[in-house]
C-alpha positions in Angstrom: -78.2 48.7 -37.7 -80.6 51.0 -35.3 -80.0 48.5 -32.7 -76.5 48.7 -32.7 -76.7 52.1 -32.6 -78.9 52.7 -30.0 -76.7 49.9 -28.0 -73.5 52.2 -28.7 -75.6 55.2 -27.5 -76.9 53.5 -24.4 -73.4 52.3 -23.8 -71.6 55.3 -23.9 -74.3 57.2 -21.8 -73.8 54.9 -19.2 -69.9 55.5 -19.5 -70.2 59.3 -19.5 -73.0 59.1 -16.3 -70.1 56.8 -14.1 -67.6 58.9 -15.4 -68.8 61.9 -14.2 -70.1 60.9 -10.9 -66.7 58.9 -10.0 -64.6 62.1 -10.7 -66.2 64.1 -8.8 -65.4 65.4 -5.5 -67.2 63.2 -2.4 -68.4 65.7 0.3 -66.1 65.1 3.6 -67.4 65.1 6.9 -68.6 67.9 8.7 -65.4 69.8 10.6 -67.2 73.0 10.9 -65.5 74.5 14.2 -62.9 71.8 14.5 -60.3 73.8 12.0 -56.9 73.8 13.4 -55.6 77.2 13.9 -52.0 78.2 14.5 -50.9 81.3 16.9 -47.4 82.7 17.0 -46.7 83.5 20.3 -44.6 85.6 21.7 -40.7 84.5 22.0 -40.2 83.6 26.1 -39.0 85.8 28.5 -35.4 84.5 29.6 -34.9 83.2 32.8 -33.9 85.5 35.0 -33.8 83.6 38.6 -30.4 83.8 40.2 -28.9 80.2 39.9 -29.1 77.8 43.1 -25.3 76.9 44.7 -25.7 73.2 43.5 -26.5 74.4 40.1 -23.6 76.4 40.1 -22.0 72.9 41.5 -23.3 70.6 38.7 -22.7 72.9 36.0 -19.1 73.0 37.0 -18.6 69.2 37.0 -20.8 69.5 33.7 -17.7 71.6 32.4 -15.3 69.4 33.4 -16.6 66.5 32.0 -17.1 68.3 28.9 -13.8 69.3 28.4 -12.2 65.7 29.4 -14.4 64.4 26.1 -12.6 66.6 24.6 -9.5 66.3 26.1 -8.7 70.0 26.7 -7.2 69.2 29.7 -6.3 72.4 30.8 -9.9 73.6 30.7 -10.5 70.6 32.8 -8.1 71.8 35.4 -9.7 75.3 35.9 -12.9 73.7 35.9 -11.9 71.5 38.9 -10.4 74.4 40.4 -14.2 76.0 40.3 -15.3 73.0 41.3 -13.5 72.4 44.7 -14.2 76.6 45.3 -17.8 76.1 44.8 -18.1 72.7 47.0 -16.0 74.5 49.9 -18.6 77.4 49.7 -21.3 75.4 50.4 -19.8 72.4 52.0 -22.7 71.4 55.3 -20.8 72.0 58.3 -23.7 69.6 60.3 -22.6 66.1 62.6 -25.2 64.5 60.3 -23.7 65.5 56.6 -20.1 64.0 57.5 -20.9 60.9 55.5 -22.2 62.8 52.4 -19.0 65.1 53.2 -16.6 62.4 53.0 -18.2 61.2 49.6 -17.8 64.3 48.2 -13.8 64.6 49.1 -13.3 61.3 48.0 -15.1 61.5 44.3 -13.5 65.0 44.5 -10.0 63.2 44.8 -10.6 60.8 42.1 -11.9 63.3 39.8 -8.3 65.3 40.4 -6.7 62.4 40.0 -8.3 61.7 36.9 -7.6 65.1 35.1 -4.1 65.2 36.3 -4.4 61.6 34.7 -5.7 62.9 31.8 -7.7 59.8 32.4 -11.4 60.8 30.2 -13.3 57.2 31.8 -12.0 58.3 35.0 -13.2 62.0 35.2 -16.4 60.6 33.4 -17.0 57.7 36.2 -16.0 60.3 38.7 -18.3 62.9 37.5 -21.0 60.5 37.0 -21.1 59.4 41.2 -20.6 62.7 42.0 -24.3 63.7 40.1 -25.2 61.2 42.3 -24.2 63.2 45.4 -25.4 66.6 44.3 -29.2 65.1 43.4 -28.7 63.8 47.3 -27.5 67.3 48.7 -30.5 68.9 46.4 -33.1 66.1 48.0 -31.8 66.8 51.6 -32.3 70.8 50.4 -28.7 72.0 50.9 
């Protein structure tokens, strides 16, 4: 009878020893100095430099395709209409832009006719070659 006692004591000890050193926390590794620390910065200034004429340019054909997806035609129209301004503001005037130039008036054409159309792959198509030429202009620093 003392030996099963003492068996039950030793058994439980042994239980209570594991249980207690299992359940407790296991130290991590060291991260002193490594914490990561968030800073709330201050909101950015807006940007206040005057847009470039072939912004102004691509931003206008960005309307226009805009409005074709969403078929307000009319608001395609006027956006043409700034469109063809802006290009004739800017058009190069040089013997060795003519090429570019005649792009431009072509894809220009087909744009028109593509909103007159009411034609939304069309303008889109359009819109998309003329990008195109205005990342040319930009690299030739019109």
């Amino acid at each position: 009878m003392h030996r099963k006692l003492l068996l039950a004591a030793v058994v439980l000890g042994i239980v209570l020893f594991t249980a207690r050193y299992a359940s407790a926390p296991q130290p991590g590794p060291d991260t002193t100095g490594r914490e990561i620390v968030f800073t709330r910065e201050a909101e950015p200034a807006p940007l206040s430099a005057p847009l470039s004429p072939l912004t102004e340019l691509q931003n206008s054909l960005d309307a226009v395709s805009q409005a074709a997806v969403e078929a307000d035609w009319r608001k395609a129209g006027q956006g043409l209409q700034d469109l063809q301004r802006l290009w004739e503001s800017l058009r190069p005037r040089s013997a060795e832009s003519l090429e570019m130039e005649r792009q431009m008036g072509q894809l220009l054409q087909a744009l028109q006719e593509a909103v007159w159309g009411q034609d939304e792959q069309g303008v889109l198509e359009a819109a998309q070659e003329l990008t195109r030429l205005v990342g040319l202009l930009s690299n030739q620093g019109l």
